[in-house]
C-alpha positions in Angstrom: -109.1 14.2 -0.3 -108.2 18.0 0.8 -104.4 18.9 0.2 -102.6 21.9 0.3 -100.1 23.4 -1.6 -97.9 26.2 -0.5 -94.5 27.3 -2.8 -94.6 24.2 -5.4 -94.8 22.2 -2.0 -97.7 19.4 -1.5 -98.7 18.5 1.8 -101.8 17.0 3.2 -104.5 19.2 5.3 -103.6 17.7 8.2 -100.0 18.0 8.3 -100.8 22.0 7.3 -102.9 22.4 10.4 -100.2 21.0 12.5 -97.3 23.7 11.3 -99.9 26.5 10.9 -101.9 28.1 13.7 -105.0 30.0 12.6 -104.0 33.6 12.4 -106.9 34.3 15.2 -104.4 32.6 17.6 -101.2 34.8 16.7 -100.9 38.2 18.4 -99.6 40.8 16.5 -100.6 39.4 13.0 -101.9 42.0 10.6 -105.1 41.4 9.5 -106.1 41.1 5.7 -108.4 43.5 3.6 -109.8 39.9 1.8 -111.8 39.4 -1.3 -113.6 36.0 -1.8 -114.7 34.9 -5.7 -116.8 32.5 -5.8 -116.1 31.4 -10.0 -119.0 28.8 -9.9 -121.6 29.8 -11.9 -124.4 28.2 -9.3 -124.5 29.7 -6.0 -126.3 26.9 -4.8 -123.2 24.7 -5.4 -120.6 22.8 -3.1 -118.1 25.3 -4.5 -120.8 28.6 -2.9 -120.8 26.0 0.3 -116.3 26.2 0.3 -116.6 29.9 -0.5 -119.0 30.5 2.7 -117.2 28.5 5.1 -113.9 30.8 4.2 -115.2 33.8 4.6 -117.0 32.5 7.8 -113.7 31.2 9.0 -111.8 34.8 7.8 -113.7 37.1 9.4 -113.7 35.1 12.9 -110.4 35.9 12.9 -110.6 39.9 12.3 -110.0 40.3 8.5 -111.6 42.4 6.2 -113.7 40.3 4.0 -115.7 41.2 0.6 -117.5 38.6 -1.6 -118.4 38.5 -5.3 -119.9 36.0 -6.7 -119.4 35.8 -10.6 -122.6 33.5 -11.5 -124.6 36.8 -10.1 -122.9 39.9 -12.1 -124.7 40.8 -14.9 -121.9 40.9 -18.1 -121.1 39.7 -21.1 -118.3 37.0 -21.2 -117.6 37.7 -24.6 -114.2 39.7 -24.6 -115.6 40.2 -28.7 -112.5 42.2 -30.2 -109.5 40.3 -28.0 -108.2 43.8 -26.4 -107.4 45.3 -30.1 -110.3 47.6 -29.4 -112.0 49.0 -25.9 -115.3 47.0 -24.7 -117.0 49.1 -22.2 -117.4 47.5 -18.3 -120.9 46.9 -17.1 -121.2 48.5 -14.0 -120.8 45.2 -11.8 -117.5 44.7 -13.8 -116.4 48.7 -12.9 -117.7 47.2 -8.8 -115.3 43.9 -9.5 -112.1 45.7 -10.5 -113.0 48.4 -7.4 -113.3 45.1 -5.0 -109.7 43.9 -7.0 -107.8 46.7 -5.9 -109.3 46.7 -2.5 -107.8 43.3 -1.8 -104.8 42.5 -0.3 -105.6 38.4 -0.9 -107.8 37.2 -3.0 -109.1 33.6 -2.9 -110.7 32.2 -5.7 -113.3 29.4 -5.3 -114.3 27.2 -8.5 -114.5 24.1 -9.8 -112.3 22.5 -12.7 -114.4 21.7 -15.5 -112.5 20.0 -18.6 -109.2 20.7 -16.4 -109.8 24.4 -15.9 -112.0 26.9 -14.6 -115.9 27.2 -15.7 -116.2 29.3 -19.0 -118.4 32.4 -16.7 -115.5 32.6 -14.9 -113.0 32.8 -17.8 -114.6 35.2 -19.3 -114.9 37.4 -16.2 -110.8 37.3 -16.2 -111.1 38.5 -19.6 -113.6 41.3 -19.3 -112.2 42.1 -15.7 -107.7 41.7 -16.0 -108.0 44.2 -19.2 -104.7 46.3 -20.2 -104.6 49.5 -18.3 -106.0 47.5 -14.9 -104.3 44.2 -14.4 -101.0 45.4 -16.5 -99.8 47.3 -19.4 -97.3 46.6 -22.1 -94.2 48.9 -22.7 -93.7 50.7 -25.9 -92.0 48.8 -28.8 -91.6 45.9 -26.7 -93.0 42.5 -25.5 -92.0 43.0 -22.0 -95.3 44.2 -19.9 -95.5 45.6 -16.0 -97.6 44.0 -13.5 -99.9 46.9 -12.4 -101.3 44.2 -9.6 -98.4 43.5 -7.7 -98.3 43.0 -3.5 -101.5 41.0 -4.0 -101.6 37.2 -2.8 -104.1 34.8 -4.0 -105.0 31.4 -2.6 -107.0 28.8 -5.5 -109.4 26.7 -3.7 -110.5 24.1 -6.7 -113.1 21.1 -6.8 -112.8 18.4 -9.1 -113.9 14.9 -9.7 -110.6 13.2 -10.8 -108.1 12.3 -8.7 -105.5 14.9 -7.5 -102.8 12.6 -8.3 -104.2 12.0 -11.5 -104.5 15.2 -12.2 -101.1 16.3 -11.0 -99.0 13.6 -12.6 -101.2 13.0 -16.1 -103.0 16.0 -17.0 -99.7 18.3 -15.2 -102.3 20.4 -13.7 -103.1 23.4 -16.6 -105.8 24.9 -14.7 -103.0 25.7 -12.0 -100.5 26.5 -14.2 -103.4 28.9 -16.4 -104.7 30.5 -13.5 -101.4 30.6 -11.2 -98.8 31.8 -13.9 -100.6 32.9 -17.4 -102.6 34.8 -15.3 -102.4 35.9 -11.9 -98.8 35.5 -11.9 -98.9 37.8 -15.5 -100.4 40.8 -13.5 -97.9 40.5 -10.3 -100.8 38.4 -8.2 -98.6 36.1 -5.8 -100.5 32.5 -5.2 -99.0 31.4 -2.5 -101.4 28.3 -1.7 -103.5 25.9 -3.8 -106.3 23.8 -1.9 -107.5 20.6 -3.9 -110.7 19.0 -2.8 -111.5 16.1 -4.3 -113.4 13.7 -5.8 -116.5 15.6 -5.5 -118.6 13.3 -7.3 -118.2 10.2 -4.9 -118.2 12.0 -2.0 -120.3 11.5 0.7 -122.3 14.2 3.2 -119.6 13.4 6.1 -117.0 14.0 4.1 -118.2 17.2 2.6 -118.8 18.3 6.0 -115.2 17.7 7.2 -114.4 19.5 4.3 -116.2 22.7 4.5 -114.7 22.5 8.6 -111.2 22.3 6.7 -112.0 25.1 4.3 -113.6 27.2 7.2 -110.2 26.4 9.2 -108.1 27.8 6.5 -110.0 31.1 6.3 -109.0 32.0 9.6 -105.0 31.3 8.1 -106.1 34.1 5.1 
């Protein structure tokens, strides 16, 4: 199963395609400066497979795309002191935050693992959406500015339980973690959430008719 959601709204693929033409059919539609993160840590996985097929599917329709693929930066995960004391970036952490502030969407491709993301990819949030970057508290107060504001984001996440299940039982965290405590936290809009699942019983036809769907919605970035 592939469904969309756009604004708190869930709708299947199908019905998506059939109010939304792909942006390479529109005239006059600005095109995107686009950054594609692929969060699994194999970039041999279904996941690299999703992330490809977007940015095949964005950039046949004339947007700006840039890929980074967190399995291949070389950092430590480790955010050791919380943010009470500076931890130098590793130069493919300076290149990330560079690519960041370049983007005008970013889409982030991973899998959920336990009901969130993979712990590579947490802990390039961490070491990445530091104070000073992604926002930056205000004196003598809890209130904080969103230094990353007039950024979207679209979350394209595998998973082998049911979306339903995962929805109605579980209340989605890894959603609500990445599209409020964090993205939202730093002024990142998400303004669509892609669910493919269940990966593990999936066949090769389906998995192709999902990458076409995936490759489909780049050309909408």
């Amino acid at each position: 199963m592939l469904s969309v959601m756009e604004n708190d709204g869930i709708i299947s693929h199908e019905k998506y395609l059939q109010t939304n033409k792909p942006l390479c059919l529109l005239s006059g539609v600005k095109m995107k400066k686009t950054l594609v993160i692929l969060g699994h840590p194999n970039g041999e996985s279904f996941c690299s497979a999703l992330a490809k097929a977007y940015c095949e599917g964005a950039k046949a329709a004339g947007h700006d795309v840039r890929e980074l693929a967190v399995g291949a930066l070389d950092f430590d995960p480790t955010l050791w002191m919380g943010y009470s004391k500076k931890q130098d970036l590793e130069p493919d952490l300076i290149m990330s935050q560079e690519l960041i502030q370049w983007a005008e969407h970013i889409v982030f491709v991973y899998p959920s693992w336990w009901g969130t993301m993979p712990a590579r990819m947490k802990g390039f949030i961490d070491r990445v959406f530091v104070p000073g970057f992604a926002f930056k508290y205000r004196s003598n107060s809890n209130l904080w500015d969103k230094l990353l504001k007039g950024r979207t984001a679209h979350l394209i996440v595998t998973m082998d339980t049911p979306p339903w299940y995962y929805r109605w039982i579980y209340r989605s965290p890894g959603h609500n973690q990445m599209k409020r405590a964090t993205l939202g936290f730093c002024g990142i809009n998400v303004v669509k959430t892609t669910e493919i699942a269940s990966i593990k019983t999936s066949t090769q036809e389906t998995r192709a008719k999902w990458l076409l769907a995936i490759r489909q919605l780049g050309t909408q970035s």
